[in-house]
C-alpha positions in Angstrom: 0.0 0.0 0.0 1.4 3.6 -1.1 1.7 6.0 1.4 -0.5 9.3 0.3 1.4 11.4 -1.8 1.0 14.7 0.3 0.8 18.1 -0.6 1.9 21.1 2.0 -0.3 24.3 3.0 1.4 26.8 5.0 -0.8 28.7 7.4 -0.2 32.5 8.5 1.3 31.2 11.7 4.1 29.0 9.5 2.4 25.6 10.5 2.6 22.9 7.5 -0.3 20.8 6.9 -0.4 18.1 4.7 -3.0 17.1 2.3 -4.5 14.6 -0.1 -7.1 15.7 -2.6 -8.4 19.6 -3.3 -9.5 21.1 0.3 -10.7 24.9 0.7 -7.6 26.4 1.5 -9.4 29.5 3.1 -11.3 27.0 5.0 -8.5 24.8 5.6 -6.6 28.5 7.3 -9.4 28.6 9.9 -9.4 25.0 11.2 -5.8 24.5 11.5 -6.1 27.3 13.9 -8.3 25.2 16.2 -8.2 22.0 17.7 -7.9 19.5 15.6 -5.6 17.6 14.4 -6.8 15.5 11.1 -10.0 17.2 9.3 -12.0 15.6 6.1 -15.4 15.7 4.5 -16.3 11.8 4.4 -19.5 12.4 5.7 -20.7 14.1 2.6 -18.9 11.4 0.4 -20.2 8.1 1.1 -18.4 7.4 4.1 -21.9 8.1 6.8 -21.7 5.1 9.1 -19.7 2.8 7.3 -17.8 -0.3 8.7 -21.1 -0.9 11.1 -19.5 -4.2 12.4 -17.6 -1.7 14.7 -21.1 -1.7 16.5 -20.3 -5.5 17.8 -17.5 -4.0 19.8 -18.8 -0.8 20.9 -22.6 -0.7 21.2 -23.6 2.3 23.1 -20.2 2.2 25.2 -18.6 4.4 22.9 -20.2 7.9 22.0 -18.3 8.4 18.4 -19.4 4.7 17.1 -22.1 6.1 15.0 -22.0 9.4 12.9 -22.8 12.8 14.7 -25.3 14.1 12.2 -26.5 17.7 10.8 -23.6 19.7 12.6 -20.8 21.4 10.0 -17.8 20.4 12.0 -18.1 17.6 14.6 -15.9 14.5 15.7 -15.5 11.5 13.2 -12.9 9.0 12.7 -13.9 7.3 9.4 -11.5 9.0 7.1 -11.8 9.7 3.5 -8.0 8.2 2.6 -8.1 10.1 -1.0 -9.0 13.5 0.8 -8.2 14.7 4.3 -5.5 17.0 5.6 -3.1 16.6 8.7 -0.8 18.4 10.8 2.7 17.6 9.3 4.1 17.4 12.7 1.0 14.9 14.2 1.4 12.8 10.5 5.5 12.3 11.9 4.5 11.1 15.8 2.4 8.7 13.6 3.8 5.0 11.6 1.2 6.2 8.7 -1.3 4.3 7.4 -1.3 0.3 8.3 0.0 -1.6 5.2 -1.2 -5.0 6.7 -4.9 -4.0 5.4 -6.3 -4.8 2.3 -8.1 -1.6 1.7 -6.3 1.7 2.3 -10.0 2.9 3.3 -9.7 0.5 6.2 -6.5 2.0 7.1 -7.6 5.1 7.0 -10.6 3.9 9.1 -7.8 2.2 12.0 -5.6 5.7 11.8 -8.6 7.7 12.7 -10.5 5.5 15.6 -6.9 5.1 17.0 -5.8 8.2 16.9 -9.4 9.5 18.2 -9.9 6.8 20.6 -6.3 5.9 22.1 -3.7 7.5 21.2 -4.7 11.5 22.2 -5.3 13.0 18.8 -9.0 15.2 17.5 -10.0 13.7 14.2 -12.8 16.3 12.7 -15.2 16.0 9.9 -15.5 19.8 8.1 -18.6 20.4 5.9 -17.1 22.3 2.6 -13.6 21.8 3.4 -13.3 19.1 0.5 -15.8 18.6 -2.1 -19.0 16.0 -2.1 -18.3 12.4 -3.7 -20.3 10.0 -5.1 -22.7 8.6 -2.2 -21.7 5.3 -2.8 -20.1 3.3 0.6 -16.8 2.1 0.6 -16.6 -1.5 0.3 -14.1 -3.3 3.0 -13.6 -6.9 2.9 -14.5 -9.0 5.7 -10.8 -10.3 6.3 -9.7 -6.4 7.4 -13.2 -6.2 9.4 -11.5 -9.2 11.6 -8.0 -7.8 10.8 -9.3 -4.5 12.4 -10.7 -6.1 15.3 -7.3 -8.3 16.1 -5.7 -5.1 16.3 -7.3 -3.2 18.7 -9.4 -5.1 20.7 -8.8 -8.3 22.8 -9.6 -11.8 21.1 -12.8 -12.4 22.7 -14.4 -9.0 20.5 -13.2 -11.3 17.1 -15.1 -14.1 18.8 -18.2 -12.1 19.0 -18.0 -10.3 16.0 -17.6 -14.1 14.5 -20.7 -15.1 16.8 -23.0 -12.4 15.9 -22.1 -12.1 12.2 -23.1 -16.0 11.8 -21.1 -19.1 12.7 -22.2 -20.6 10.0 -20.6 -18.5 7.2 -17.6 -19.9 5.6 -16.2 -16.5 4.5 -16.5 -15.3 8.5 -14.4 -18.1 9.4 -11.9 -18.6 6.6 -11.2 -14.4 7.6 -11.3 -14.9 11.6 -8.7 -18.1 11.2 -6.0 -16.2 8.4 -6.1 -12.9 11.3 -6.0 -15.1 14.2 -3.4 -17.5 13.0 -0.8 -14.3 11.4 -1.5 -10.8 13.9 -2.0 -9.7 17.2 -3.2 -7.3 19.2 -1.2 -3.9 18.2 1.3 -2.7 21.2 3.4 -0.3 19.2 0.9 3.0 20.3 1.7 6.4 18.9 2.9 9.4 22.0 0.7 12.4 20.4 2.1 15.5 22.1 0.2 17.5 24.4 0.6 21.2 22.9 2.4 23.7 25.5 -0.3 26.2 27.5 -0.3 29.8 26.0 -0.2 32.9 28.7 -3.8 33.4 30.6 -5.5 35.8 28.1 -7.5 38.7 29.7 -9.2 38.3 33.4 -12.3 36.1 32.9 -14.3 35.0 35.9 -14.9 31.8 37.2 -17.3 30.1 39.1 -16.8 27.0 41.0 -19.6 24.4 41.9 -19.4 21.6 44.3 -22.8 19.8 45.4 -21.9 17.7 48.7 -23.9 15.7 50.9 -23.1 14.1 54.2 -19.0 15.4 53.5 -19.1 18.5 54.8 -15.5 18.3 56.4 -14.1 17.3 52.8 -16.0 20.1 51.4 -14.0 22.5 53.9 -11.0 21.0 53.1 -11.6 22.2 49.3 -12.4 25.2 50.1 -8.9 25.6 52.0 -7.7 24.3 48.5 -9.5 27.2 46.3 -8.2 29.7 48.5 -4.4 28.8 47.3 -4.8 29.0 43.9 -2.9 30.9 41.3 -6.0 32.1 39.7 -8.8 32.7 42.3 -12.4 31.7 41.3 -14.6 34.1 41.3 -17.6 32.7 43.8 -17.7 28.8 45.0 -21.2 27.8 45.0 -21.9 25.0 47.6 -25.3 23.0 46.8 -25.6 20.7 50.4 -27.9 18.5 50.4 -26.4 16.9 54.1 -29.8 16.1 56.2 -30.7 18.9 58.4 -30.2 16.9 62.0 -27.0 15.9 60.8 -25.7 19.2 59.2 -23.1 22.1 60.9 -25.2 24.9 59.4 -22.0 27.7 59.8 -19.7 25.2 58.4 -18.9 26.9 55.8 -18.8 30.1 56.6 -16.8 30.1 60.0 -13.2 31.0 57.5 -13.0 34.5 55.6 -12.0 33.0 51.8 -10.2 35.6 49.4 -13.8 34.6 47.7 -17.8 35.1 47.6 -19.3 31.9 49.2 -22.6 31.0 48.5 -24.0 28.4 50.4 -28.1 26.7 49.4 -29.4 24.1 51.7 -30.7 21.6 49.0 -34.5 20.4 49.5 -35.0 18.4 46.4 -33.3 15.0 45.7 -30.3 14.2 43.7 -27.2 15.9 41.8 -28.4 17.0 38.6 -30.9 19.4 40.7 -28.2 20.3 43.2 -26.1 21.1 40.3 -28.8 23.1 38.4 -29.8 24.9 41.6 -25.9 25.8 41.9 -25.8 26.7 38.2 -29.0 29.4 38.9 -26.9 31.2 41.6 -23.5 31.5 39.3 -22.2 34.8 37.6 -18.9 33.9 36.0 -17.5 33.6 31.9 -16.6 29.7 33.2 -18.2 27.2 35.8 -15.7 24.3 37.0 -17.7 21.4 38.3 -15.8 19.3 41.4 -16.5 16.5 43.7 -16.6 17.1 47.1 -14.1 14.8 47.7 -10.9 16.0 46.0 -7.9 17.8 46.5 -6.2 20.3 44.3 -3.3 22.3 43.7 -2.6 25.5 42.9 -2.6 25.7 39.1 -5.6 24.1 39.2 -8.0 26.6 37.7 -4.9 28.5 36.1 -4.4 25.4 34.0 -8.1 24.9 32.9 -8.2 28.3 31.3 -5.2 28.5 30.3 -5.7 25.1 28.6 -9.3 25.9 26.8 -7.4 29.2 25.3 -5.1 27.4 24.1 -7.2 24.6 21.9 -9.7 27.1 21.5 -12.6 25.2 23.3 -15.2 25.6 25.5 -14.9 22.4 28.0 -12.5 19.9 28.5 -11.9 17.1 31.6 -9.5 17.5 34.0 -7.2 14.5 34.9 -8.6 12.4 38.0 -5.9 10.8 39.9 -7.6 8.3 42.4 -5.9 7.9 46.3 -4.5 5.1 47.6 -6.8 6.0 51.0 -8.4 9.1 52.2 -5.8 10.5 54.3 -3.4 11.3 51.0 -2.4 14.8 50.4 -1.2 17.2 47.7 2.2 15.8 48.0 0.9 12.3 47.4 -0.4 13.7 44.1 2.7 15.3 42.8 4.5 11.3 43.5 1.8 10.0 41.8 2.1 12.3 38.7 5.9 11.7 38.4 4.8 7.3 38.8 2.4 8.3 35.5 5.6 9.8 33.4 4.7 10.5 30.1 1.5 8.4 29.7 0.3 11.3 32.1 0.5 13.6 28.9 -2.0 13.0 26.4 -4.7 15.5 25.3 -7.6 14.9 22.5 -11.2 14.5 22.2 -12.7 12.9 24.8 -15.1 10.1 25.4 -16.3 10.7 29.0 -17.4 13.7 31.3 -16.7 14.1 34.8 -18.4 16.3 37.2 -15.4 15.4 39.8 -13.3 17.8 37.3 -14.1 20.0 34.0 -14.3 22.9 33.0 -17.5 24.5 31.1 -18.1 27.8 29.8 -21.4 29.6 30.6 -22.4 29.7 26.6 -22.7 26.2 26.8 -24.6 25.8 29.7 -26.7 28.3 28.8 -27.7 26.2 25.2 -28.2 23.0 26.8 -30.3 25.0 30.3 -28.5 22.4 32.9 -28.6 18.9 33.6 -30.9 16.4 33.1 -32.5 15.6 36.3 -34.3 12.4 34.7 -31.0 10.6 36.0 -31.0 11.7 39.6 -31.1 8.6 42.0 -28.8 6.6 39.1 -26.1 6.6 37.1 -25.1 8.1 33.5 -25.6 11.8 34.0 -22.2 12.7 33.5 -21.7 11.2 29.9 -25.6 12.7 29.3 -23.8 16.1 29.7 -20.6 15.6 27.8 -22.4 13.9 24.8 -25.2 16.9 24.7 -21.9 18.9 24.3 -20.9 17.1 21.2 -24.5 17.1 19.9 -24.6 20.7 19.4 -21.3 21.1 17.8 -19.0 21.9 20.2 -16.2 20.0 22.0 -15.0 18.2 25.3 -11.3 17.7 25.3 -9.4 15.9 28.0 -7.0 18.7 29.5 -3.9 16.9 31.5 -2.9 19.7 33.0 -5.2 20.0 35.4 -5.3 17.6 38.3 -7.3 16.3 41.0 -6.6 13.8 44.0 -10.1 11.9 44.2 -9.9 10.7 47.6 -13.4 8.4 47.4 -14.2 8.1 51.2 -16.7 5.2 51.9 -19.8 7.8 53.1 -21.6 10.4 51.7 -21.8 11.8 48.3 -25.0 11.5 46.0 -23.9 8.1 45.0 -25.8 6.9 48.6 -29.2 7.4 46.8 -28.0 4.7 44.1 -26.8 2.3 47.1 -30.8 3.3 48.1 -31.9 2.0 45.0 -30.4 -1.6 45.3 -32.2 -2.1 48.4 -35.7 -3.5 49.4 -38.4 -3.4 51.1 -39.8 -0.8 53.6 -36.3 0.0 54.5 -35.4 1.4 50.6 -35.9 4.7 49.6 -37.9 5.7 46.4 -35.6 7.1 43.7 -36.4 9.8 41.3 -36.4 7.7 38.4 -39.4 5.8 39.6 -41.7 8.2 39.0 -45.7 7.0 40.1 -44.6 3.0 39.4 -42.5 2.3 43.1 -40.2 -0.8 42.4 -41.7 -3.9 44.4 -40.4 -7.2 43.8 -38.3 -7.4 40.3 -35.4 -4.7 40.8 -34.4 -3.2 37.8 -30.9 -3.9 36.4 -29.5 -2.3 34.9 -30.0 0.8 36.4 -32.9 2.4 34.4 -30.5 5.7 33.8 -28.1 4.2 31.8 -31.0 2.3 30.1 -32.6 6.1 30.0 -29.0 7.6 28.8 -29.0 4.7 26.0 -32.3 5.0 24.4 -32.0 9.2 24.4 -28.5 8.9 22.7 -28.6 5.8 20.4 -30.1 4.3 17.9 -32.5 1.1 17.8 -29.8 -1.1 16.2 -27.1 0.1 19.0 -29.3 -0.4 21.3 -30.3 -3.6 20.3 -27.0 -5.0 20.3 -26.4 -3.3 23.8 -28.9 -5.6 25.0 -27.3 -8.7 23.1 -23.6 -8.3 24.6 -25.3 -7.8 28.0 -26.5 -11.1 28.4 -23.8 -12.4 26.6 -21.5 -11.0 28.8 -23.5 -11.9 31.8 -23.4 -15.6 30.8 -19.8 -16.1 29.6 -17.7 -13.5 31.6 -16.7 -15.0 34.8 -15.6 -18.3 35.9 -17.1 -21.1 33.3 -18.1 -23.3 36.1 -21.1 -20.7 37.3 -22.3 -21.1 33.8 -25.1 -23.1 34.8 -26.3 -21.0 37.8 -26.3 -18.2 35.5 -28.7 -20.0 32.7 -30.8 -20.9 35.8 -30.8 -17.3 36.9 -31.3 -16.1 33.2 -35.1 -16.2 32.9 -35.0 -13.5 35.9 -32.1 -11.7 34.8 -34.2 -11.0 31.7 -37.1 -9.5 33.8 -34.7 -7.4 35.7 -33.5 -6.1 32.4 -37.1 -5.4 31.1 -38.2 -3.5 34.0 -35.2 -1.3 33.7 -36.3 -0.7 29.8 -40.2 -0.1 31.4 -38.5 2.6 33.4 -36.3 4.2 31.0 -39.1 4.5 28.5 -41.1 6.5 31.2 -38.3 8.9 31.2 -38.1 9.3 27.6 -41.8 9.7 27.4 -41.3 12.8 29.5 -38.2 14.5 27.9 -35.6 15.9 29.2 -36.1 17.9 32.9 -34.2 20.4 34.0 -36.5 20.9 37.1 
C-alpha cells in the first residue's frame, strides 16, 4: 500500500499541513487554527456510518461509534484516505497508514479511531472543506473487518463479531482463522504530544460548583484548596444536600476566603438538581464542576483556562488521579504524577465527562439550560452532559494539566441514593427515576439511567446490540463453572433487564427535565 502522496499548505502562523485531494484552502486556514488535528469531509462522500460491524464492539459504550449528524464540523474517525488533511508534525508522531490491510479505506478507518480513541489525537469532519463524492459506501472486505478487530481489541471482540455475524458463514471463518493465525493485538501505540499552554489571556471569571452531601469536612477542606490558587475563582457555590439533623449549618462560613461563598441548603433530591440549583446562583464567563471529595493544587483553575485558550474550546476534563486511602495529600499527588511519566501527557477529544473535574463555559450551559434531572437517583448523567456537548457542535477535550486527588471516602456523596436504589423493602428509599410506578419485587438492572442515557442517545440497532452483549457478557464473563447457575438465573435476569427498559421509557416519554 502507497503512502499518500501529500501536498503542504502553510498557514499564517508557519504551520505545515499536509493534504491529499483539493480542500478549501481558506477554509483549511481557519481549522488548522483550532483543535484538531486530522479534518476531512467523508460524511458528505459516502463514508456516513460505514464499517457498522464496529457496533459488535462498541454498542452504546462508545459515543463516536455512530455518525454525529447535521452539525458542520463535529468529531469522526472514518476518514476519506483520497481526501483529508493533517498536521505535518502529528502525521510524523504517527507510523502512517497500516500496510497489513487490504483496503487503504480500512487503514484510513484504524488511523482515525486510534488516533481519536487511544492515542490523544481530535479527528474532525469539516462540511465544505473538501468537495461532495459520489454517495456510494466504501466496500471493506471481511478479512480487514476481523484484521481490524485483532488489532485493537482483545480476542474475545473477534469471537463475537464471528458469533454475531453468523457461525455458519464460511467467508467469517476462513477471515477470523487467516487474522487469528498471522497478527496480534497492536502494542506499538503512537505518543501524540500535548501542545504547550499559552499565557492566561484577559481576566475572565470563574465560578466554582461543588454539590456535597453528608461530607461537609471534605468540602472545607476544598475550600482551604480554592483559596491557594494561582487564579482565584470568582464565587464557590456550595449545593448541600447533608440532612438537616445531621448538618453544621456555619460550616462553611466560619473561615474569611479571598472569595464570595454561596451556600443553598438543597431540599429536592439528587445531583443533577443540586447542580442546576448551583448553576441558577452562578455569575462567572466559566463554571468548574468538582466533587466534594478532591484535592487540588494551585494551578488548578490556572491550567483549565489557560488550557481551553489554548485549543480554543469551551470544555475539557480535567485528569482524575484516584488515592490510595483518604488520608493522601497534595504531595501524594505530585508522586503519583511523576509514577504516571509521560502516559500522564496525552490531550484529545474525549469520550467521557466528569463532574469530579471539568471545566465549562457559561455559553454552553446556557444552550443546553442544565442537567438532566431524569437521571437523579442513578447513574449516567455525566456522559448525558458531555455527549449533549458534542451534539450541538461543540467539544470536550481531555486537558492533563489540570489535576485532582479523588480521595473516594466510603460515606456520603450522592452516590448513597444509588446504594438506596439496590435495596428492598420498607427500608429502601424511592428514587427519582421511579416516577408513580414504586419498584416492588423485580429490581431493575441495569439501572434504568443508563438504560434512560442509552435510548435518548442511540439508535435502535445500538441499542439492540447493547442488550445482546449484556446477556452475553453476563453468561460467559466469569468463571465457566457458574455457567449453569447463571442459565438458571437467566429467565430472571431478563425481567430485571425489562423493568429497567419499562423505566427508561417513562423517562423518555417525559423528555428531558431540568427541574
Amino acid at each position: 500500500m502507497k503512502e499518500p502522496e501529500f501536498k503542504i499548505y502553510r498557514t499564517k502562523n508557519g504551520e505545515e499541513i499536509l493534504y491529499v485531494g483539493e480542500p478549501d484552502l481558506t477554509k483549511l486556514e481557519s481549522v488548522a487554527d483550532g483543535c484538531g488535528d486530522l479534518w476531512h469531509s467523508s460524511l458528505d462522500q459516502g463514508y456516513k456510518n460505514a464499517f457498522p460491524e464496529i457496533i459488535y464492539q462498541t454498542a452504546t459504550f462508545y459515543w463516536f461509534a455512530s455518525d454525529l449528524e447535521n452539525i458542520n464540523e463535529t468529531v469522526n474517525w472514518r476518514i476519506n484516505p483520497y481526501q483529508f488533511a493533517i498536521r505535518k508534525t502529528i502525521w510524523e508522531q504517527l507510523n502512517g497508514f497500516d500496510t497489513d490491510y487490504d483496503n487503504k479505506v480500512m487503514a484510513a478507518f484504524d488511523l482515525g479511531f486510534n488516533l481519536l480513541r487511544y492515542w490523544g489525537g481530535t479527528v474532525l469532519y469539516v462540511q465544505g472543506l473538501f468537495q461532495p463524492e459520489s454517495s456510494s459506501r466504501p466496500v471493506v472486505s471481511t478479512f480487514d473487518n476481523y484484521l481490524f478487530y485483532r488489532k485493537n481489541f482483545k480476542l474475545e471482540q473477534s469471537y463475537y463479531m464471528l458469533l454475531r455475524e453468523g457461525l455458519w458463514k464460511y467467508s467469517q471463518w476462513k477471515a477470523f482463522n487467516a487474522v487469528s493465525k498471522k497478527y496480534s493485538f497492536r502494542n506499538n501505540v503512537p505518543h501524540i504530544q500535548v501542545r504547550p499552554l499559552n499565557e492566561l489571556q484577559g481576566n475572565p471569571s470563574v465560578s466554582y460548583i461543588i454539590p456535597t452531601m453528608l461530607r461537609q469536612e471534605w468540602t472545607k477542606v476544598l475550600l482551604d484548596d480554592l483559596a491557594k490558587q494561582s487564579y482565584l475563582p470568582k464565587e464557590v457555590v456550595i449545593v448541600d444536600a447533608t440532612p438537616e439533623d445531621k448538618r453544621v449549618t456555619d460550616a462553611y462560613t466560619l473561615k474569611k476566603y479571598p472569595f464570595e461563598v454561596i451556600v443553598k441548603w438543597q431540599e429536592t433530591q439528587g445531583s443533577c438538581r443540586a447542580r442546576n440549583e448551583a448553576i441558577e446562583l452562578c455569575s462567572g464567563e466559566y463554571y468548574v464542576f468538582g466533587d466534594d471529595d478532591i484535592r487540588i493544587p494551585a494551578d488548578f483553575i490556572e491550567n483549565h483556562i489557560r488550557f481551553l485558550q489554548t485549543y480554543q474550546v469551551k470544555a475539557c476534563n480535567g485528569l482524575d488521579i484516584r488515592a490510595d486511602h483518604t488520608k493522601q495529600d497534595l504531595n501524594d499527588l505530585t508522586s503519583k504524577l511523576h509514577e504516571l511519566g509521560i502516559a500522564r501527557w496525552k490531550s484529545g477529544t474525549s469520550s467521557m465527562f466528569s463532574n469530579a473535574n471539568s471545566c465549562v463555559h457559561y455559553s454552553l450551559i446556557e444552550k443546553l439550560q442544565g442537567n438532566d434531572i431524569n437521571f437523579d437517583g442513578g447513574y449516567g448523567e455525566d456522559s448525558d452532559f458531555g455527549l449533549s456537548i458534542f451534539k450541538i457542535g461543540e467539544m470536550v477535550l481531555h486537558n492533563p494539566y489540570a489535576v485532582n486527588l479523588h480521595l473516594k471516602p466510603p460515606v456520603g456523596g450522592y452516590r448513597y441514593w444509588g446504594s438506596e436504589a439496590k435495596k428492598k423493602g420498607k427500608v429502601r428509599k424511592k428514587q427519582p427515576w421511579e416516577l408513580d410506578t414504586p419498584v416492588k419485587n423485580i429490581q431493575p438492572v441495569p439501572s434504568p439511567t443508563i438504560m434512560y442515557f442509552n435510548l435518548k442517545h442511540f439508535s435502535e440497532k445500538q441499542v439492540n446490540e447493547y442488550r445482546h452483549k449484556y446477556f452475553f457478557l453476563y453468561l460467559f464473563k466469569g468463571p465457566k463453572t457458574r455457567l449453569l447457575i447463571k442459565l438458571v438465573k437467566l429467565p430472571y435476569r431478563i425481567l430485571q433487564f425489562n423493568k429497567s427498559v419499562f423505566y427508561a421509557q417513562k423517562l423518555i416519554s417525559l423528555g428531558k427535565r431540568i427541574r
